[in-house]
C-alpha positions in Angstrom: 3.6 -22.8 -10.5 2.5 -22.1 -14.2 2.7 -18.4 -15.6 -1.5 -18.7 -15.8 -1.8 -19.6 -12.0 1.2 -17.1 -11.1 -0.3 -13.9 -13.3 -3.6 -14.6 -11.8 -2.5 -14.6 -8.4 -0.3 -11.3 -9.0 -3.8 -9.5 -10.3 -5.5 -10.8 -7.3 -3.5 -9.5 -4.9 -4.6 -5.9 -5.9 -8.0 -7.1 -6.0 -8.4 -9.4 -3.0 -7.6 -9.1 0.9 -9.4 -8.6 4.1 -7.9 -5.0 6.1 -5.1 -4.1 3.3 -5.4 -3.9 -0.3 -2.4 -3.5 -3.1 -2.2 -0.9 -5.8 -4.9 1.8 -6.6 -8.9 2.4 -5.4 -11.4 2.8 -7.8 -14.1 0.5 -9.0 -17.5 -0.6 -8.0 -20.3 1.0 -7.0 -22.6 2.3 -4.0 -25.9 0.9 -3.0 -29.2 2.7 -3.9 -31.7 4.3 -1.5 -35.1 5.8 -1.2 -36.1 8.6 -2.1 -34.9 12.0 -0.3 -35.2 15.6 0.2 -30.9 15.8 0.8 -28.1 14.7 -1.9 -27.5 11.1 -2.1 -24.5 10.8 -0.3 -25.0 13.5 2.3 -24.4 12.2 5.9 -27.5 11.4 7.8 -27.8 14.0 10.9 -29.3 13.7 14.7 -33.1 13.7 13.8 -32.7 12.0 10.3 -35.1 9.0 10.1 -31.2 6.9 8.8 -29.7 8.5 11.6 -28.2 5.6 13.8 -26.7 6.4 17.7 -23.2 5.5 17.7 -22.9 4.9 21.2 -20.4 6.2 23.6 -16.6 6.8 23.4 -13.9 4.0 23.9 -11.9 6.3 26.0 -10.8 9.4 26.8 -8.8 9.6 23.9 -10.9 8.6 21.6 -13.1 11.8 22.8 -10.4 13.7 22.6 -9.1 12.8 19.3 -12.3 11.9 18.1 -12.2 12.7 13.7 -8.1 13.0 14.2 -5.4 11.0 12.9 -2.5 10.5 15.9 1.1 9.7 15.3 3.5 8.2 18.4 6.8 6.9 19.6 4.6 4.1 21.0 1.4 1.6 20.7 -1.4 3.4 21.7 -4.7 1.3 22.5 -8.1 2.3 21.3 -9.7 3.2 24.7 -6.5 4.3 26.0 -5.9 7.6 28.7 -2.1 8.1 28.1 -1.2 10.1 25.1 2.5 11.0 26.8 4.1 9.5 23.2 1.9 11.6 20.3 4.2 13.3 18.4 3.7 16.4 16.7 7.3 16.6 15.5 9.6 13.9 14.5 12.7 13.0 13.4 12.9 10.5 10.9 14.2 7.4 12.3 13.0 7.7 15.1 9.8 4.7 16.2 6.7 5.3 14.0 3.0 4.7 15.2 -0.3 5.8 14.0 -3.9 5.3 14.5 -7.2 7.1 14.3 -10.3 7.8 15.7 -13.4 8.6 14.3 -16.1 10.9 15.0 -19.2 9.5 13.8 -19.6 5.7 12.5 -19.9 5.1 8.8 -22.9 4.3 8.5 -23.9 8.4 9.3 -21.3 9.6 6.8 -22.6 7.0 4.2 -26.1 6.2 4.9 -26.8 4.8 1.6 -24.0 2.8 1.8 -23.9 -0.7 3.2 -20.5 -1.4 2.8 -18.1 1.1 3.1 -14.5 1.3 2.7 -11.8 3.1 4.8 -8.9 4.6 2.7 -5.6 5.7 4.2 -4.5 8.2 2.2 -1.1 10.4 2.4 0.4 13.9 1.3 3.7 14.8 1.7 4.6 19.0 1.4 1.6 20.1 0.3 1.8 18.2 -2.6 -2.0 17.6 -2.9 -2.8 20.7 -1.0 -6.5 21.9 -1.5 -7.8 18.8 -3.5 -10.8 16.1 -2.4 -9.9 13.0 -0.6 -10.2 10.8 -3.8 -7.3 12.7 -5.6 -4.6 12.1 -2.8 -2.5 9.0 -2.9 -3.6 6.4 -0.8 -1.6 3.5 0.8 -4.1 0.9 2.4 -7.8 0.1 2.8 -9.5 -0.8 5.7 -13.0 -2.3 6.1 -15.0 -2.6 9.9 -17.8 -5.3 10.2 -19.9 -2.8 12.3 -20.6 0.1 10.5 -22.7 2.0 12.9 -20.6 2.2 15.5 -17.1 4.7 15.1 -14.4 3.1 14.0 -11.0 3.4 15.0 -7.4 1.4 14.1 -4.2 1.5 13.8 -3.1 2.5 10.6 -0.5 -0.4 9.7 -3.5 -2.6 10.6 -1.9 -4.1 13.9 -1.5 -1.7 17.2 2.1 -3.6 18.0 3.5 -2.6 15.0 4.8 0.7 13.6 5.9 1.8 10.3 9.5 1.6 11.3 9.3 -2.1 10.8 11.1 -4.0 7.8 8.5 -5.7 4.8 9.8 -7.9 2.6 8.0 -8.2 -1.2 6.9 -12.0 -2.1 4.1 -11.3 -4.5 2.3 -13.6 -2.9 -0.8 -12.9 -1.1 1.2 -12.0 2.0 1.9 -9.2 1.2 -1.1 -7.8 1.9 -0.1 -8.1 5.6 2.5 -5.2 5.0 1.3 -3.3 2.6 0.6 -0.3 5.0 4.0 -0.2 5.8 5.4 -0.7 2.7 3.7 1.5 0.6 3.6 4.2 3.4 7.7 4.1 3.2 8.1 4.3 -0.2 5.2 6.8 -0.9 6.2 9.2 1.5 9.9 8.9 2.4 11.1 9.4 -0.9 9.4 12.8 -1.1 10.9 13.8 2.2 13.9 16.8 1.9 17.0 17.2 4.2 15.6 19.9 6.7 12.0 20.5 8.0 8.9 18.9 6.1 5.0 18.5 6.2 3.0 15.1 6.1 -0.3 14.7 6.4 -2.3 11.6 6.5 -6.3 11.1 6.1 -9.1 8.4 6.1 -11.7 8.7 4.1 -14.2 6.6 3.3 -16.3 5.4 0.1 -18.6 2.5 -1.2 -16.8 0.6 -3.6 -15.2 3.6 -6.0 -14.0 7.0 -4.8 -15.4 10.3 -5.9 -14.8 13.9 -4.7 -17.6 13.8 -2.2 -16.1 11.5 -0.3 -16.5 12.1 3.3 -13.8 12.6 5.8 -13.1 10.2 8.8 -9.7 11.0 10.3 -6.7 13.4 9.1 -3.6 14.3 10.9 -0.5 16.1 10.4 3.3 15.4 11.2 6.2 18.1 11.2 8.9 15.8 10.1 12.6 16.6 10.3 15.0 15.2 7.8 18.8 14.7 9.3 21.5 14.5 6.5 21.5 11.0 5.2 18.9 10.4 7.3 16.5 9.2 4.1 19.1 6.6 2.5 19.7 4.6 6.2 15.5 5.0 6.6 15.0 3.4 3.6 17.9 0.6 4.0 16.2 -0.2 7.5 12.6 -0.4 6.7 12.3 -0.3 2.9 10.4 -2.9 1.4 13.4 -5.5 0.1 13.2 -8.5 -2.1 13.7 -12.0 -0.3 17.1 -13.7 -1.0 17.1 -15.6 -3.5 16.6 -19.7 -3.0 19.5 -21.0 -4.8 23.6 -19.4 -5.4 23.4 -20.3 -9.3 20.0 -17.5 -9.5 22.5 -14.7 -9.1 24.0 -15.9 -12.5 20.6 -15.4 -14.1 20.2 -12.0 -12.5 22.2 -10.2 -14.9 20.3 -11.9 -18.6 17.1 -10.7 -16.9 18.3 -7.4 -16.9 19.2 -7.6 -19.9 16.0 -9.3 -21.4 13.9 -6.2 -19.6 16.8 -3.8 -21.3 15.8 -5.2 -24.7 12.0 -5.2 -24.7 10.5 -2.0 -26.6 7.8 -1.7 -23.9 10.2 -0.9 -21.3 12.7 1.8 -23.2 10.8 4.3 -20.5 12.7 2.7 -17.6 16.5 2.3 -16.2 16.7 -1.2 -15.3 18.0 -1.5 -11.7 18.3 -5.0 -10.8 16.7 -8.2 -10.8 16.4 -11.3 -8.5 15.0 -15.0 -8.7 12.4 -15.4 -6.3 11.0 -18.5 -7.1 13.0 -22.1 -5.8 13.6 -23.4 -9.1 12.4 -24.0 -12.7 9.0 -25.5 -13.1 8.1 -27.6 -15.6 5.0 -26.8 -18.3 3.7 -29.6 -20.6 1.5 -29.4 -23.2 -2.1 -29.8 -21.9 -3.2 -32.1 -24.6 -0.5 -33.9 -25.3 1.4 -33.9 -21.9 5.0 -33.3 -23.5 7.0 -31.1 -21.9 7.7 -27.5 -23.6 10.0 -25.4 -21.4 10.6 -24.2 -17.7 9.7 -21.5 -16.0 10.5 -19.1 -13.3 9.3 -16.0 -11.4 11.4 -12.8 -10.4 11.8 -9.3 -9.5 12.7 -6.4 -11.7 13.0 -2.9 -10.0 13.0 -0.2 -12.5 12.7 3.5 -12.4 11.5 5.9 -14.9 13.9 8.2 -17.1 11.9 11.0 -16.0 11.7 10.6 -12.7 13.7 12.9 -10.9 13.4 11.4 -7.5 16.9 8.6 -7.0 14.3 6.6 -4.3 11.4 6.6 -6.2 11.5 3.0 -7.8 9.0 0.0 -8.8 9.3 -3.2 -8.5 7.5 -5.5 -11.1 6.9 -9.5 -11.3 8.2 -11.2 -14.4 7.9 -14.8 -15.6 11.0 -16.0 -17.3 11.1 -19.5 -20.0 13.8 -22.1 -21.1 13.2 -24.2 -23.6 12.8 -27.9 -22.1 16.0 -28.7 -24.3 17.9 -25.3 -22.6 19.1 -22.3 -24.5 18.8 -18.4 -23.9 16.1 -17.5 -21.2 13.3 -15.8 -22.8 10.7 -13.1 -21.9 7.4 -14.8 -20.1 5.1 -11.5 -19.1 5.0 -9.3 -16.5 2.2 -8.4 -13.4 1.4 -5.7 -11.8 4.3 -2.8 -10.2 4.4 -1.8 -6.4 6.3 1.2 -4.9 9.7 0.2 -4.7 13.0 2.0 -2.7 15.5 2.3 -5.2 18.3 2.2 -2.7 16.9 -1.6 -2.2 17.3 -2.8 -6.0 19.8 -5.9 -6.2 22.7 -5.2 -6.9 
């Protein structure tokens, strides 16, 4: 793969993807209506001439929960009736489910918007305590094909599977299947104490960009309970971690592509971690023109963390092209993409 085709791939990936999205939301913008006696964006009301009927409830739960996010030990369907395995406590380690349930449909909270989006968001301890939607850290998107109906989902994007399940960082566009789960684990278990802590998760919803007036879908909270030691086997067990590497003579080139991240001026802000090969092997790049072959490339990993940060889990992990000159020699810097959450504790080694 040349570094063109692989850069542009690693920028589309926080661009591009049906339920879950990488990196941060913001961008676009919201459709325009008519004219109106209320705000723009204000939800349309029973009575409103936009107002649409959402139709009944999927279940009893989904009554009962209705505009509440639910953690469990197990899958719960959307028009289930047993809510035995909602937690309202847990102890880390323990299974992980969650899923909401909406109120009204989108299309009430967003009349003037004919494509909304549904962002998970998370806040650990009261961290974001008191602030709108928008400014709270947010770990997936969701969007619904039927917007005038209420919409509910699990929040890893598949009811069979909770966020106690292992991911596995590619930088390719599969990612995006695990992106819930990955950047749920690394957002929030990092911030987690030994002893007793708060997190609370919410759904909001925009139309293309978020802004403080962005309505509310779902929240929940979680009293979560931090054994001693508790965080380092969490994060071993479902972390995100790098693939293996394809071939034994990559681990050789590990240690130069620390060193070739060490000596770059742009990154004197991070501690170097480790690095891994994820590509198969070298791949040739010939002149266009002239169809001569120039030098070899290869993709990898770099986890780094910041000097300031104060936090010995909170990591990123960051794609990097690597060259060889088509006659050999040192390796040399190729560019870098775009960094995702990353549990230290998982760094090669």
């Amino acid at each position: 793969m040349n570094m063109v085709r692989f850069f542009l791939l690693v920028s589309a990936l926080s661009l591009t993807g049906c339920v879950s999205l990488l990196a941060q939301i913001g961008g676009g913008s919201s459709d325009s209506g008519g004219a109106s006696d209320k705000p723009k964006d204000a939800p349309a009301a029973p009575g409103d001439g936009d107002y649409a009927d959402p139709g009944a409830w999927e279940g009893p739960l989904h009554q009962k929960y209705a505009g509440k996010v639910v953690f469990s030990s197990k899958p719960i369907p959307k028009d289930g009736a047993d809510d035995s395995s909602v937690y309202t406590a847990y102890t880390l380690g323990g299974p992980l489910y969650g899923r909401f349930w909406s109120k009204e449909s989108p299309h009430n909270l967003m009349p003037k918007c004919s494509d909304p989006r549904h962002i998970m968001r998370v806040d650990v301890n009261g961290e974001h305590a008191g602030k709108p939607p928008s400014q709270v850290p947010s770990f997936d998107l969701a969007k619904f094909s039927a917007n005038k109906t209420r919409t509910m989902a699990s929040l890893t994007g598949e009811l069979e599977v909770p966020f106690t399940t292992a991911s596995t960082v590619t930088f390719t566009k599969a990612d995006g299947d695990t992106r819930a789960i990955r950047d749920f684990n690394a957002l929030v278990v990092p911030k987690l104490k030994e002893g007793d802590n708060t997190v609370r998760v919410i759904v909001s919803l925009d139309c293309g960009a978020s802004r403080d007036t962005d309505p509310l879908v779902a929240e929940g909270t979680l009293e979560v309970k931090v054994e001693p030691g508790a965080k380092k086997e969490y994060l071993t067990k479902y972390g995100a971690q790098l693939a293996p590497s394809q071939h034994p003579e990559n681990t050789k080139l590990a240690p130069q592509i620390v060193k070739l991240v060490d000596d770059k001026p742009d990154w004197d802000n991070e501690v170097v971690l480790g690095a891994r090969v994820i590509s198969d092997q070298w791949e040739p790049v010939r002149n266009k023109i002239t169809g001569v072959l120039t030098h070899h490339v290869i993709e990898a990993a770099v986890v780094v963390r910041l000097k300031k940060e104060t936090d010995e889990n909170a990591c990123r992990v960051f794609p990097i092209g690597v060259t060889r000159d088509a006659a050999g020699g040192s390796i040399r810097w190729g560019g870098n993409g775009s960094g995702i959450p990353f549990p230290c504790v998982n760094a090669p080694k």
